[in-house]
C-alpha positions as CSV (number, residue, x, y, z in Angstrom):
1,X,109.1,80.4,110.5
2,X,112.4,83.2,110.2
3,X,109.9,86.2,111.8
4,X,109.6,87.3,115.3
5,X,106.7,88.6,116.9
6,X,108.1,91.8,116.4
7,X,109.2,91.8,113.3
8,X,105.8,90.5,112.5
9,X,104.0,93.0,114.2
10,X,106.0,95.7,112.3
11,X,105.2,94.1,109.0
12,X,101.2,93.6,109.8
13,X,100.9,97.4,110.3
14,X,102.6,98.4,107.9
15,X,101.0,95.8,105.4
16,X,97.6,97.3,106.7
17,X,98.3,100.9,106.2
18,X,99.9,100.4,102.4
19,X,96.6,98.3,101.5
20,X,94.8,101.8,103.0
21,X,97.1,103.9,101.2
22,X,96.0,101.6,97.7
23,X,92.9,102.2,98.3
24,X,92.9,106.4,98.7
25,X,95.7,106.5,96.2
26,X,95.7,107.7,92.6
27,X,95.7,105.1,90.6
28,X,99.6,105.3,88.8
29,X,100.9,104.5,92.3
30,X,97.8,102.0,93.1
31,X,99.6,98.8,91.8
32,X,102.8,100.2,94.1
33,X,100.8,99.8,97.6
34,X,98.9,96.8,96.6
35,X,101.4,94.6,96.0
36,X,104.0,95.9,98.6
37,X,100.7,95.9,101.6
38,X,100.1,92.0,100.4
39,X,103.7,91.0,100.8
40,X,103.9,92.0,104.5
41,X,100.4,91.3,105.5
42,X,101.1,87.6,103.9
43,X,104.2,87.1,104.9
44,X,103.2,88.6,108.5
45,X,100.1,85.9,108.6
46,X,103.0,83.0,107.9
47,X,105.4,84.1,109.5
48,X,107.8,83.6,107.0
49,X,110.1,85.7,104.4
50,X,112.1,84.0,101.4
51,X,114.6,86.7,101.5
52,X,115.3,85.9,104.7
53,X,115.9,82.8,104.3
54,X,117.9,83.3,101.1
55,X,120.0,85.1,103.0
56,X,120.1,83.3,105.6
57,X,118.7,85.7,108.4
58,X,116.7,84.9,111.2
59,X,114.6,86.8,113.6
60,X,112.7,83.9,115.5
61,X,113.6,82.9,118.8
62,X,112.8,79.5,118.6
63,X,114.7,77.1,115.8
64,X,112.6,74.4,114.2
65,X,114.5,71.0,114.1
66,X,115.0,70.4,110.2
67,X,113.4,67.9,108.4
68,X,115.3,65.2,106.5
69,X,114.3,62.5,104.5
């Protein structure tokens, strides 16, 4: 997990009102909201972004120990 509550929060709203947005839109920008609304509602459910972590940012206040083999 790299998302805070917060920034979770922020991205389950959003995610939400883009999938509403898809659904009243026209139908050039349909595509636009549907896959921008599932990227932060899933990544809001997981808690987790690969972009954050590719870039090494972190919003969560807790760190999870690392697992090694």
């Amino acid at each position: 997990m790299n998302l805070s509550s917060v920034d979770r929060s922020v991205r389950l709203v959003s995610g939400i009102s883009l999938l509403t947005f898809d659904y009243l839109a026209s139908s050039s920008w349909e595509i636009v909201f549907l896959v921008f609304g599932l990227w932060g509602l899933i990544s809001s459910v997981f808690g987790f972004c690969p972009f954050y972590s590719l870039m090494g940012y972190n919003t969560c206040p807790t760190n999870l120990p690392k697992i090694t083999d």
